[in-house]
BALOBA-1460 file (C-alpha; in Angstrom, 3 decimals):
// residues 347
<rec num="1" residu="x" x="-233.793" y="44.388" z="-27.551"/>
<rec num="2" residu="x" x="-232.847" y="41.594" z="-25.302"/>
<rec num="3" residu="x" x="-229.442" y="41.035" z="-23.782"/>
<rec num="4" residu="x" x="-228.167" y="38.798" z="-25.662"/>
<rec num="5" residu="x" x="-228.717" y="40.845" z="-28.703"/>
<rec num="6" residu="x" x="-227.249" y="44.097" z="-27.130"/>
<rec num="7" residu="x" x="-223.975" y="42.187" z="-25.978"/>
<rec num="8" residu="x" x="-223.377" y="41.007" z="-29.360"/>
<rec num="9" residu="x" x="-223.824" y="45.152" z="-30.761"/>
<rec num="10" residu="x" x="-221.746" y="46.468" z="-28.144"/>
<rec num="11" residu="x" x="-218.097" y="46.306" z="-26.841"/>
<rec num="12" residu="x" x="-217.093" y="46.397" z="-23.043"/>
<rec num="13" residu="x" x="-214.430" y="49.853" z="-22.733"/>
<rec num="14" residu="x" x="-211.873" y="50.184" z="-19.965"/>
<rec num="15" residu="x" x="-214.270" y="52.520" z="-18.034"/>
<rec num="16" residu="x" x="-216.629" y="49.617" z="-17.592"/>
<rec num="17" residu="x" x="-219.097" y="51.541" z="-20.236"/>
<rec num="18" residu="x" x="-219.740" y="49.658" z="-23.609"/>
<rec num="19" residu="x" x="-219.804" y="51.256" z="-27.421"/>
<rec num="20" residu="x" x="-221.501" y="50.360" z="-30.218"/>
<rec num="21" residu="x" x="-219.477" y="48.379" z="-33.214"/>
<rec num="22" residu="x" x="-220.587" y="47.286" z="-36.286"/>
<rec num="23" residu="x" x="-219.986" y="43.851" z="-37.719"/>
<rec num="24" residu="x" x="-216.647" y="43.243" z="-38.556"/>
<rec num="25" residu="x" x="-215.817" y="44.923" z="-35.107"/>
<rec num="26" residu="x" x="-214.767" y="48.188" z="-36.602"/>
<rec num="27" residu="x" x="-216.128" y="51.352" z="-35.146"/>
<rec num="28" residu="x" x="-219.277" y="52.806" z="-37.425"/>
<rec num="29" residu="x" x="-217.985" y="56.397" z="-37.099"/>
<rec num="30" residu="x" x="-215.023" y="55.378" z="-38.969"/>
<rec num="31" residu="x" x="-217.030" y="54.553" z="-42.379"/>
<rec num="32" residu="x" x="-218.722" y="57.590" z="-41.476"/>
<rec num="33" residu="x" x="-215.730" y="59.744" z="-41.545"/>
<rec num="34" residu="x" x="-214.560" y="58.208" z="-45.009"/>
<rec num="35" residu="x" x="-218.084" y="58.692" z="-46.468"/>
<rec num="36" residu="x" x="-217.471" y="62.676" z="-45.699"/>
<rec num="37" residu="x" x="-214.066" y="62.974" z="-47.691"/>
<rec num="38" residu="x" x="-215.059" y="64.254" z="-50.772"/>
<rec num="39" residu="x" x="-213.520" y="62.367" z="-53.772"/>
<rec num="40" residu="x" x="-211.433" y="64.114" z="-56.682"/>
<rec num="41" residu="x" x="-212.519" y="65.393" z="-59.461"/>
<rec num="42" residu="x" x="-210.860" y="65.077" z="-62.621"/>
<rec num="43" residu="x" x="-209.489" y="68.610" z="-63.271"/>
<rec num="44" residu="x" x="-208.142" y="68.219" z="-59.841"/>
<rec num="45" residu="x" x="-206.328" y="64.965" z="-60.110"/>
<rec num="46" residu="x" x="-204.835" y="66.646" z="-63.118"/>
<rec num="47" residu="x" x="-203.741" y="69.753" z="-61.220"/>
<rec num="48" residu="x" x="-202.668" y="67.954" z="-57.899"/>
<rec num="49" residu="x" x="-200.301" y="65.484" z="-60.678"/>
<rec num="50" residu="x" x="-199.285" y="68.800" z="-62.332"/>
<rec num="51" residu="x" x="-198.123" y="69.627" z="-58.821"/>
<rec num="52" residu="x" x="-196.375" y="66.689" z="-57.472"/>
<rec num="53" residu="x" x="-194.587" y="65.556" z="-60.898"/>
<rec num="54" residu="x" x="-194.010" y="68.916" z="-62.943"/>
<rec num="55" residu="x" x="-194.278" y="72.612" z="-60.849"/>
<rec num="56" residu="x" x="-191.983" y="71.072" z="-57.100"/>
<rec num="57" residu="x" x="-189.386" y="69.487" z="-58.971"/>
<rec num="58" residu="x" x="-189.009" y="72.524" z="-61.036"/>
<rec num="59" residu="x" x="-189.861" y="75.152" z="-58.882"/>
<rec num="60" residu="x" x="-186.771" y="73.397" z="-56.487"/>
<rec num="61" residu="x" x="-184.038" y="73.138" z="-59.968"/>
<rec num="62" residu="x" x="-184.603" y="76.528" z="-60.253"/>
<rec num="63" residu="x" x="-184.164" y="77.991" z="-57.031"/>
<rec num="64" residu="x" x="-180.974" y="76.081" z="-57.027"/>
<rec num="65" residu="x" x="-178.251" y="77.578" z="-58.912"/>
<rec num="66" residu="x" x="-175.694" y="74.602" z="-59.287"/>
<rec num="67" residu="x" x="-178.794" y="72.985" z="-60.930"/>
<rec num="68" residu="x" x="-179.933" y="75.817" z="-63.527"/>
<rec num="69" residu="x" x="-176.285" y="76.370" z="-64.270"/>
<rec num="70" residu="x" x="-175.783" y="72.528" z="-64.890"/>
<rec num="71" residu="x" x="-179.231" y="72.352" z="-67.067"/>
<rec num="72" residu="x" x="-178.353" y="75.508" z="-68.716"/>
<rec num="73" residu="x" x="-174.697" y="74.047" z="-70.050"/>
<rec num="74" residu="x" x="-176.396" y="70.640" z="-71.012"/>
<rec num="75" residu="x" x="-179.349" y="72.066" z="-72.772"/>
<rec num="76" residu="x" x="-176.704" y="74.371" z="-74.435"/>
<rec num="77" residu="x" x="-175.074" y="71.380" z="-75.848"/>
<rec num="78" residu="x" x="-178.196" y="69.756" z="-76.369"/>
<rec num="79" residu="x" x="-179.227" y="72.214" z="-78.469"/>
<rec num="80" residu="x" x="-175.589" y="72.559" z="-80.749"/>
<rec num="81" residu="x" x="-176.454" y="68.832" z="-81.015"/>
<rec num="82" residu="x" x="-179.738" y="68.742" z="-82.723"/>
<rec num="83" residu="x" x="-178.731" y="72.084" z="-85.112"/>
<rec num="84" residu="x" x="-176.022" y="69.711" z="-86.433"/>
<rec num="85" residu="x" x="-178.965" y="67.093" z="-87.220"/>
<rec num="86" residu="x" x="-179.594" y="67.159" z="-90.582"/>
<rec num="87" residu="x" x="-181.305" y="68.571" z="-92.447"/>
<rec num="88" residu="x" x="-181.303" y="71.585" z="-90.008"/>
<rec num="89" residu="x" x="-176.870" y="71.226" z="-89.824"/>
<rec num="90" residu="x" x="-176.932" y="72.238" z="-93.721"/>
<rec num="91" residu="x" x="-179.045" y="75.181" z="-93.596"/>
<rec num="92" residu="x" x="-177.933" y="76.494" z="-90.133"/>
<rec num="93" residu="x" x="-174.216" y="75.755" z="-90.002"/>
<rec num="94" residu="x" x="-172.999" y="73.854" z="-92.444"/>
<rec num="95" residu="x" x="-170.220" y="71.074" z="-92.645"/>
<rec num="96" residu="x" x="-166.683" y="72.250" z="-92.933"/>
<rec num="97" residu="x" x="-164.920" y="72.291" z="-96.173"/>
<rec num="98" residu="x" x="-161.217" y="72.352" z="-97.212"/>
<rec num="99" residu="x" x="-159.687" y="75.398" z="-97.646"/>
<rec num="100" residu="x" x="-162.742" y="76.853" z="-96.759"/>
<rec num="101" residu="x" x="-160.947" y="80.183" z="-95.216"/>
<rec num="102" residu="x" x="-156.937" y="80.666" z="-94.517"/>
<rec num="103" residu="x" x="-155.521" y="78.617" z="-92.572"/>
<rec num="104" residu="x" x="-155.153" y="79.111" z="-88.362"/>
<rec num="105" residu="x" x="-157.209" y="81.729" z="-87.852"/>
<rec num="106" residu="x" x="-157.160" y="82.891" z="-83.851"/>
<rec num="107" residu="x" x="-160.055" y="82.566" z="-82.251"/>
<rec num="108" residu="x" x="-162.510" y="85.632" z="-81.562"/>
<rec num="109" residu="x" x="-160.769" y="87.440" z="-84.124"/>
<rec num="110" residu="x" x="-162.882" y="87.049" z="-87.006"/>
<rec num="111" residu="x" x="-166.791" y="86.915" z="-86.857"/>
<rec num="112" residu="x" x="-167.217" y="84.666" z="-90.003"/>
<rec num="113" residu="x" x="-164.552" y="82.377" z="-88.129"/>
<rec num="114" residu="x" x="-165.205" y="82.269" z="-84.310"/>
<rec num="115" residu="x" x="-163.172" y="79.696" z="-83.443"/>
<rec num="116" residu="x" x="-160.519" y="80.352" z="-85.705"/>
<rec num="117" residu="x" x="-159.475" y="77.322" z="-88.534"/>
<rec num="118" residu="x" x="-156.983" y="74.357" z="-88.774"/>
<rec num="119" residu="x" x="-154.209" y="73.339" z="-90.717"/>
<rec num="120" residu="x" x="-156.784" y="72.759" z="-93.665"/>
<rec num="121" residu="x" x="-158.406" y="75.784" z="-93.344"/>
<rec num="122" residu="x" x="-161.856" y="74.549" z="-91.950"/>
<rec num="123" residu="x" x="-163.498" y="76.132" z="-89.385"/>
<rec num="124" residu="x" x="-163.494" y="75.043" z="-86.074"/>
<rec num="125" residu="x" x="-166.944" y="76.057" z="-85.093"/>
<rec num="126" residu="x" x="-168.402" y="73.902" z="-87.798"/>
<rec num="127" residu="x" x="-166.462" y="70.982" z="-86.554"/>
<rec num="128" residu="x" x="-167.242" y="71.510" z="-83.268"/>
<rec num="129" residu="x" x="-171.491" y="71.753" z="-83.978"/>
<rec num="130" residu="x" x="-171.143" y="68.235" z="-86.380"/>
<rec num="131" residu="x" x="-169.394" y="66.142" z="-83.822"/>
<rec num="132" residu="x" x="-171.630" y="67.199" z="-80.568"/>
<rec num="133" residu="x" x="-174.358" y="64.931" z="-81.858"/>
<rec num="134" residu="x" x="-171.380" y="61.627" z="-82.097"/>
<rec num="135" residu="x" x="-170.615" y="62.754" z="-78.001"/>
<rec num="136" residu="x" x="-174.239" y="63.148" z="-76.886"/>
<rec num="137" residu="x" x="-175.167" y="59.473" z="-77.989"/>
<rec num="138" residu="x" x="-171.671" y="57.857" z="-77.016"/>
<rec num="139" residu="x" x="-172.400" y="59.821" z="-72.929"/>
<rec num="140" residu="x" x="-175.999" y="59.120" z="-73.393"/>
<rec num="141" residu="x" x="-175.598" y="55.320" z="-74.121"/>
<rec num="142" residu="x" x="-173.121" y="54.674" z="-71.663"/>
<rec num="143" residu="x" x="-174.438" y="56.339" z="-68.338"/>
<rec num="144" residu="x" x="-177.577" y="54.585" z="-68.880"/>
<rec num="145" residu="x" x="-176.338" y="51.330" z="-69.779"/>
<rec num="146" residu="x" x="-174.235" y="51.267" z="-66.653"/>
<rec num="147" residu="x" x="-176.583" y="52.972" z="-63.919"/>
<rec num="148" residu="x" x="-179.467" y="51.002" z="-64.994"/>
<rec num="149" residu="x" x="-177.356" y="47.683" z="-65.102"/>
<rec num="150" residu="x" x="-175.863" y="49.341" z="-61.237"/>
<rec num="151" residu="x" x="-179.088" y="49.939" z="-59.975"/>
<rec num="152" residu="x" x="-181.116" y="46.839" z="-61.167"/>
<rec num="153" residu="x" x="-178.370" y="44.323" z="-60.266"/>
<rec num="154" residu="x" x="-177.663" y="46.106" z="-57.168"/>
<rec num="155" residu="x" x="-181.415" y="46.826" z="-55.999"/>
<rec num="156" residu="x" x="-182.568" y="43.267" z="-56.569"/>
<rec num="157" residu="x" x="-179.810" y="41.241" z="-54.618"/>
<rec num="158" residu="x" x="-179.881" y="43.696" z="-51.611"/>
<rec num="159" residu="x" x="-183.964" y="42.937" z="-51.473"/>
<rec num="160" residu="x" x="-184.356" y="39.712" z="-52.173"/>
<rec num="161" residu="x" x="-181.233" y="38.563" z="-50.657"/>
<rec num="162" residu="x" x="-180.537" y="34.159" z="-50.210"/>
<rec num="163" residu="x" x="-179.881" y="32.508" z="-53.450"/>
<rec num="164" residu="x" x="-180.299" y="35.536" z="-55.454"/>
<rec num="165" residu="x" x="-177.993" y="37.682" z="-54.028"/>
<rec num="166" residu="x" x="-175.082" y="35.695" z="-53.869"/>
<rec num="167" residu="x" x="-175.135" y="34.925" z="-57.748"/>
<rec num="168" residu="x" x="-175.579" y="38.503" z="-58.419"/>
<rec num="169" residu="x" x="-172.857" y="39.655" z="-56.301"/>
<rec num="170" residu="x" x="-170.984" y="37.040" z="-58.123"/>
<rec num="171" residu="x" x="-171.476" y="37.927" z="-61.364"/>
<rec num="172" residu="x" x="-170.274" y="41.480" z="-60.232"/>
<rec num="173" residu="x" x="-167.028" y="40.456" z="-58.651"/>
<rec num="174" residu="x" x="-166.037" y="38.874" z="-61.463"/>
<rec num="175" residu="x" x="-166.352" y="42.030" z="-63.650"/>
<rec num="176" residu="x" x="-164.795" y="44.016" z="-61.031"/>
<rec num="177" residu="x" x="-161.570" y="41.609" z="-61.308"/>
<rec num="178" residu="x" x="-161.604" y="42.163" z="-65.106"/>
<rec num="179" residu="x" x="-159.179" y="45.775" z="-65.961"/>
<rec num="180" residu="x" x="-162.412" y="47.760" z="-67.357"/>
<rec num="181" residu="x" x="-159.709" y="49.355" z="-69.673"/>
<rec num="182" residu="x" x="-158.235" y="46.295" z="-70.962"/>
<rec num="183" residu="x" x="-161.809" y="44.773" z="-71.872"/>
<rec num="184" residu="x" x="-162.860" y="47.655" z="-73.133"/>
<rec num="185" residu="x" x="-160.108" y="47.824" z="-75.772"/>
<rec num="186" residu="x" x="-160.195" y="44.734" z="-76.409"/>
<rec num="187" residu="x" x="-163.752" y="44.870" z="-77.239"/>
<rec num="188" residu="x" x="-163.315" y="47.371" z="-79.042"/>
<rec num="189" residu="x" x="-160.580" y="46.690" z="-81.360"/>
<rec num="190" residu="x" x="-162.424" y="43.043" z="-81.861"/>
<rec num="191" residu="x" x="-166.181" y="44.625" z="-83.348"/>
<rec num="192" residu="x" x="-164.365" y="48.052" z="-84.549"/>
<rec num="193" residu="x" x="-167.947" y="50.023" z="-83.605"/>
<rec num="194" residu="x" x="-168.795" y="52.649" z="-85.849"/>
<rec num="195" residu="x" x="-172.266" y="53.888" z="-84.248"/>
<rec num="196" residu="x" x="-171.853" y="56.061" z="-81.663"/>
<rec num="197" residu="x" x="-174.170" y="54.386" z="-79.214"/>
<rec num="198" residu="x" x="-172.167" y="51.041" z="-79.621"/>
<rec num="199" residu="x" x="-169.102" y="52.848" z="-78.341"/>
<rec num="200" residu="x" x="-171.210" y="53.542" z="-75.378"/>
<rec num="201" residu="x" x="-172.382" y="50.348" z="-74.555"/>
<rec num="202" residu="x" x="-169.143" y="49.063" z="-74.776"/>
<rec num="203" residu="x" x="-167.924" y="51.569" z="-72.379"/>
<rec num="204" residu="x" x="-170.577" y="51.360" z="-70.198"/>
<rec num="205" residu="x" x="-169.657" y="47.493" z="-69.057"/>
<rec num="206" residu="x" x="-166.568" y="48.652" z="-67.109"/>
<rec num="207" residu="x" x="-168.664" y="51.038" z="-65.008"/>
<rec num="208" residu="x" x="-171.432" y="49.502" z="-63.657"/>
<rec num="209" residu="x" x="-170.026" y="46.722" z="-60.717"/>
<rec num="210" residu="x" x="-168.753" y="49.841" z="-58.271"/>
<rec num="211" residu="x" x="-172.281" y="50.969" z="-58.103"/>
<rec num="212" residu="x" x="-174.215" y="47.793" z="-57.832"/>
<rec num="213" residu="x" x="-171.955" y="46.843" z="-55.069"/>
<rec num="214" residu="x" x="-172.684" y="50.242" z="-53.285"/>
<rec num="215" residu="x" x="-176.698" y="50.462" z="-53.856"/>
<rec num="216" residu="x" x="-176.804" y="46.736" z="-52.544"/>
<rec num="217" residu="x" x="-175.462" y="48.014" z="-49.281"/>
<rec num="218" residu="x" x="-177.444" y="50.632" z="-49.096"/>
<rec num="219" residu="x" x="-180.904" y="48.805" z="-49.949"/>
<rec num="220" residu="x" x="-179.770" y="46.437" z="-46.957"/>
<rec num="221" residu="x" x="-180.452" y="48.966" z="-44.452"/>
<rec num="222" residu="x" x="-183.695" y="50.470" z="-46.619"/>
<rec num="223" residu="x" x="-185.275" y="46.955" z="-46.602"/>
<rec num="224" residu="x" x="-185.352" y="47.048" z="-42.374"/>
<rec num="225" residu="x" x="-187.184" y="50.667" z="-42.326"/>
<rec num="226" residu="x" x="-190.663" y="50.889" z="-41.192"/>
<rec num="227" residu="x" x="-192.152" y="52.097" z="-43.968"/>
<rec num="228" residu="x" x="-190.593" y="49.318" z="-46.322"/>
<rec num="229" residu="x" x="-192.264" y="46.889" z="-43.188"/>
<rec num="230" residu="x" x="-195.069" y="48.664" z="-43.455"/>
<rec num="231" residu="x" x="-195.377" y="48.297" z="-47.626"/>
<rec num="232" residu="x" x="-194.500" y="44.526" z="-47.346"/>
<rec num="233" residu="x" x="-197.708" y="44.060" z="-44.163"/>
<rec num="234" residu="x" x="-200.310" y="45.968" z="-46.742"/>
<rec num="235" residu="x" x="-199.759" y="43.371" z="-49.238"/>
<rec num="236" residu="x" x="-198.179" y="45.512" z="-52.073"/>
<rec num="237" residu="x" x="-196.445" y="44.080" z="-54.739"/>
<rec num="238" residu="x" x="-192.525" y="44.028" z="-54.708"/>
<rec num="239" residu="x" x="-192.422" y="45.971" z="-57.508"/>
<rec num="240" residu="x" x="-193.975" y="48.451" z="-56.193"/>
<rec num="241" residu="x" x="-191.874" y="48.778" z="-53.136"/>
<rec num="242" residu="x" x="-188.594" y="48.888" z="-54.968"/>
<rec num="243" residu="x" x="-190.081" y="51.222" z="-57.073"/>
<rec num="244" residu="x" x="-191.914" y="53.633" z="-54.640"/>
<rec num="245" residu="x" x="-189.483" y="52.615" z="-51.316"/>
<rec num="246" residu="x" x="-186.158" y="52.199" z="-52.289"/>
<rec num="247" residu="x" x="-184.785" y="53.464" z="-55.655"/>
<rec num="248" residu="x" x="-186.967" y="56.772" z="-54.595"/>
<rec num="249" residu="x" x="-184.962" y="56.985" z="-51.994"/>
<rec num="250" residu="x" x="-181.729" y="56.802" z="-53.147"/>
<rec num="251" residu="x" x="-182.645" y="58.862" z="-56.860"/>
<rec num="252" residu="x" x="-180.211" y="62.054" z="-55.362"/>
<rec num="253" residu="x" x="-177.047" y="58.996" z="-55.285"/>
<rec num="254" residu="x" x="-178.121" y="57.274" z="-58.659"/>
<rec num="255" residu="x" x="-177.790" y="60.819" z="-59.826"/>
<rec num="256" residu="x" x="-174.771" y="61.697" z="-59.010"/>
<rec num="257" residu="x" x="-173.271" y="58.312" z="-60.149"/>
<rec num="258" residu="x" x="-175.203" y="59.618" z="-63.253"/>
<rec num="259" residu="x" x="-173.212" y="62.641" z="-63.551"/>
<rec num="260" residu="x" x="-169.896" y="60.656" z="-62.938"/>
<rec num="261" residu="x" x="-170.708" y="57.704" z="-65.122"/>
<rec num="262" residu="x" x="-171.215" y="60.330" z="-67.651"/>
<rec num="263" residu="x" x="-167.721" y="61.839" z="-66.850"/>
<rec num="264" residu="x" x="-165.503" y="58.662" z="-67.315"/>
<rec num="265" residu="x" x="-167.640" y="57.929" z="-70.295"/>
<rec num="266" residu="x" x="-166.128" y="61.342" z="-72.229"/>
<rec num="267" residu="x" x="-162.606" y="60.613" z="-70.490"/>
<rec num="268" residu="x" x="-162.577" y="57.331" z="-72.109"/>
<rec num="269" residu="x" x="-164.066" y="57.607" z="-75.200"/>
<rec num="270" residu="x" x="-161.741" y="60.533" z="-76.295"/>
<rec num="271" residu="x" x="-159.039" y="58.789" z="-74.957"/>
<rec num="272" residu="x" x="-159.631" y="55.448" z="-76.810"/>
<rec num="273" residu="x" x="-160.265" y="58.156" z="-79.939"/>
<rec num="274" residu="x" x="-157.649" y="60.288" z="-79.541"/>
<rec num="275" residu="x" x="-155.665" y="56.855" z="-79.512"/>
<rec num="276" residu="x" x="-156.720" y="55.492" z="-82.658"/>
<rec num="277" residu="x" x="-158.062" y="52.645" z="-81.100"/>
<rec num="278" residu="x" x="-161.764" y="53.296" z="-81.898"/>
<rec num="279" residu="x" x="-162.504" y="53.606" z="-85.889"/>
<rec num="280" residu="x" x="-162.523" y="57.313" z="-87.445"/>
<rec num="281" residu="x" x="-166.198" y="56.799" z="-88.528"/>
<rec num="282" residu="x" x="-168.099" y="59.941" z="-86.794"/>
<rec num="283" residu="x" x="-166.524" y="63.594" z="-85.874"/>
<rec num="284" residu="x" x="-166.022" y="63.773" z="-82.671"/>
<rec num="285" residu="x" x="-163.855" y="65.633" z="-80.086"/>
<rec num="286" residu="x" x="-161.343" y="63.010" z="-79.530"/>
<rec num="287" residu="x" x="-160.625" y="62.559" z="-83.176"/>
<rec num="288" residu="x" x="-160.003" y="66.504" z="-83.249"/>
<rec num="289" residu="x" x="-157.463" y="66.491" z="-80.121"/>
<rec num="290" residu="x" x="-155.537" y="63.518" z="-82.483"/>
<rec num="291" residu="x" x="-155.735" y="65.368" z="-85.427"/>
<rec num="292" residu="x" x="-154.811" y="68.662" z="-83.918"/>
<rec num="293" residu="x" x="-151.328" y="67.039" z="-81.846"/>
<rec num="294" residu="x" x="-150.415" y="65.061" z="-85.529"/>
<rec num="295" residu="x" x="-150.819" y="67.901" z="-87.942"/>
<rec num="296" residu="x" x="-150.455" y="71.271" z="-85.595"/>
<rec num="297" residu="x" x="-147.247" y="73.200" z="-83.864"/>
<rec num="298" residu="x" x="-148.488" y="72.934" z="-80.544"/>
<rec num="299" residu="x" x="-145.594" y="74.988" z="-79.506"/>
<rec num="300" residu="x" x="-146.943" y="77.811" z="-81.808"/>
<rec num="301" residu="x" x="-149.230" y="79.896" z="-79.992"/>
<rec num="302" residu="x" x="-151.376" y="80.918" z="-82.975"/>
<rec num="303" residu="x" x="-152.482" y="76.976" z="-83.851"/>
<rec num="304" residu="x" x="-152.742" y="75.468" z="-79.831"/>
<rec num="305" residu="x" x="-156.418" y="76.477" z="-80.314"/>
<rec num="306" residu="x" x="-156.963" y="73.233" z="-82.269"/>
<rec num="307" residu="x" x="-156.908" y="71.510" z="-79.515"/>
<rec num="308" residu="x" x="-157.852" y="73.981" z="-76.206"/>
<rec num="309" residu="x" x="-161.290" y="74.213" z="-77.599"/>
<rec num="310" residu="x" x="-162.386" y="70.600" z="-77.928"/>
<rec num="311" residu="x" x="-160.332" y="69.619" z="-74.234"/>
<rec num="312" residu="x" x="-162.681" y="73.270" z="-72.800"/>
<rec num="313" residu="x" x="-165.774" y="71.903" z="-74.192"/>
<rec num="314" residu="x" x="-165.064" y="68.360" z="-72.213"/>
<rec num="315" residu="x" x="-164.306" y="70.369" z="-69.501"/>
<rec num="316" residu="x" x="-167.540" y="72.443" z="-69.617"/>
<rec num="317" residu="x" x="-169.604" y="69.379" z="-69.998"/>
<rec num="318" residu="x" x="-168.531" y="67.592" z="-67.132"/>
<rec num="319" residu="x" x="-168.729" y="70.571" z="-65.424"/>
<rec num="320" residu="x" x="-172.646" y="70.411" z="-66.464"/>
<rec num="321" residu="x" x="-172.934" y="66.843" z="-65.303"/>
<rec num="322" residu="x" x="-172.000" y="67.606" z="-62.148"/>
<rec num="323" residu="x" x="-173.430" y="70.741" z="-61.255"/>
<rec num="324" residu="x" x="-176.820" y="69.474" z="-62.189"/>
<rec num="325" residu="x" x="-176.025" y="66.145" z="-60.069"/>
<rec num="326" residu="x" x="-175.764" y="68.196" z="-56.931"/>
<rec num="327" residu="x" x="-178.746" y="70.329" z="-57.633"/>
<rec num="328" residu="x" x="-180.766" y="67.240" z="-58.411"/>
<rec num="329" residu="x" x="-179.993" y="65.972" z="-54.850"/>
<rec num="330" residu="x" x="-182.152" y="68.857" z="-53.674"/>
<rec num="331" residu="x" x="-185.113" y="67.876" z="-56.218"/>
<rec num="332" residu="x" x="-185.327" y="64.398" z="-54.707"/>
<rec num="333" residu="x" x="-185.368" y="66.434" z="-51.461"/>
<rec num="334" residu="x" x="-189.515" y="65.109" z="-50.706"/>
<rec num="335" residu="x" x="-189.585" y="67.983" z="-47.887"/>
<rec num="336" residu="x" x="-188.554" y="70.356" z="-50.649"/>
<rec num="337" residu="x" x="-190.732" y="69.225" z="-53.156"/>
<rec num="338" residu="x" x="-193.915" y="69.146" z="-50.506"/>
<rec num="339" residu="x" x="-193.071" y="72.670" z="-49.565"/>
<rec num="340" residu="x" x="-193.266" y="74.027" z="-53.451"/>
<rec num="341" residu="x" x="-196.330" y="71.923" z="-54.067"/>
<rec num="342" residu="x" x="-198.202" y="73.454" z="-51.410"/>
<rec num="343" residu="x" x="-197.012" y="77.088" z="-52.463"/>
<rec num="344" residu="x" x="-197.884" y="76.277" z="-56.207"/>
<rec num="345" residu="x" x="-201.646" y="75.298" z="-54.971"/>
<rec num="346" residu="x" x="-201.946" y="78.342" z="-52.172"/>
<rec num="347" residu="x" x="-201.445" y="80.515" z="-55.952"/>
């Protein structure tokens, strides 16, 4: 080999030595490394996703209390929800009837009565199964329209900034100087929804502005990390980083503002029921607190239970919401989630 030839093969080091390259200038031990690493197999791709996705995040709810307590209320009413579903609600417990048993029966006093009746002798346990379903599409609805309208909005103008950013902000400000209660009844005495997911769109639009304004500022400082810089210098797609980068990143805070979205959601749509503002289409909790203060003695100890047990049942649900929402922060917790991934593949 001549010297021209070896010059062009070789690299001058610090020492005043030389080492070999290959073309490209990149080091040949370097493909030879990456040839060794053996690739995947199916079965294990499978069982590493299994892993990551499924066994951490549940291995870390349930090692958290606040989180199996929250799950365990919400599945609870979950559950009560699709019983009531026909056809299973007419076999299982069926709808209420008038004078059905005596009317005002305590609670916990007589088995084929649990909850004890009303005024028209129905029984309150059957009300209460038939309008969970109405509640868990009104809460359902309306967190997600708003956190998802939040997070987008909010998520988008932080990143992209310029042009974008200012309109979006714009748009926000002006629903924040809008009273989210007066626009709400308004809306809702205009299109008189009867579906219960309606309801919860229309209560969803007074809720989202607060976050979007919050998650902007926060994706502000997320865009400047180094592993954001890093995503944007290997060429991936924006998608991808706001995906994988930033609304990973701040998944425990969307959830909480989950869990309270989901809270002013029930506060105002038994309200607004419980008003008479929204039509008396579907059972629900805040049409039994109305019907309970018009037609019950609520100075009468033996009929207050008409309305106790629908206002503990929005207490215990909100109490789910947020119990899970703190446990959740924990499942987002990637050091957590590592640590139970590697535990579930040592077994």
């Amino acid at each position: 080999m001549n010297p021209t030839e070896e010059s062009e093969n070789s690299t001058a080091r610090t020492d005043g030595g030389t080492s070999e390259r290959s073309r490209g200038g990149i080091d040949d031990s370097i493909f030879t490394q990456m040839s060794n690493v053996p690739e995947l197999t199916t079965r294990e791709k499978a069982r590493r996703s299994f892993e990551r996705r499924i066994y951490a995040p549940t291995a870390v709810l349930l090692d958290d209390w606040r989180a199996l307590v929250g799950s365990l209320i919400l599945l609870g009413f979950v559950v009560v929800g699709i019983v009531a579903i026909e056809p299973f609600g007419i076999v299982l417990v069926p709808k209420a009837t008038v004078m059905e048993g005596p009317i005002f029966v305590p609670p916990f006093q007589n088995w084929q009565y649990p909850l004890g009746t009303n005024v028209m002798g129905k029984s309150i346990l059957k009300r209460v199964v038939h309008s969970t379903p109405a509640m868990l599409e009104i809460i359902l609805a309306g967190a997600l329209v708003s956190v998802c309208l939040g997070t987008v909005i909010g998520t988008v103008a932080g990143y992209r900034g310029g042009r974008t950013d200012s309109a979006l902000m714009t748009l926000t400000d002006v629903v924040l100087t809008i009273p989210g209660l007066a626009l709400v009844i308004v809306l809702a005495s205009i299109y008189q929804p009867e579906q219960p997911y309606v309801v919860g769109l229309i209560l969803g639009i007074d809720n989202w502005p607060k976050l979007a304004r919050t998650i902007r500022s926060q994706v502000l400082s997320i865009r400047e990390e180094s592993f954001t810089e890093a995503s944007r210098i290997m060429g991936l797609s924006e998608f991808h980083i706001l995906r994988k980068d930033v609304i990973s990143n701040m998944m425990p805070y969307i959830s909480v503002n989950f869990a309270n979205s989901s809270r002013s959601i029930i506060f105002e749509s038994v309200g607004l029921y419980f008003l008479g503002i929204l039509p008396q289409s579907n059972p629900n909790w805040g049409l039994m607190m109305q019907k309970a203060y018009n037609q019950a003695d609520l100075t009468n100890p033996n009929q207050i239970h008409w309305l106790l047990i629908p206002m503990a049942l929005i207490i215990l649900i909100s109490l789910g919401f947020i119990l899970l929402a703190q446990g959740l922060d924990r499942v987002f917790n990637v050091r957590l989630r590592a640590r139970h991934e590697s535990a579930g593949g040592d077994e």
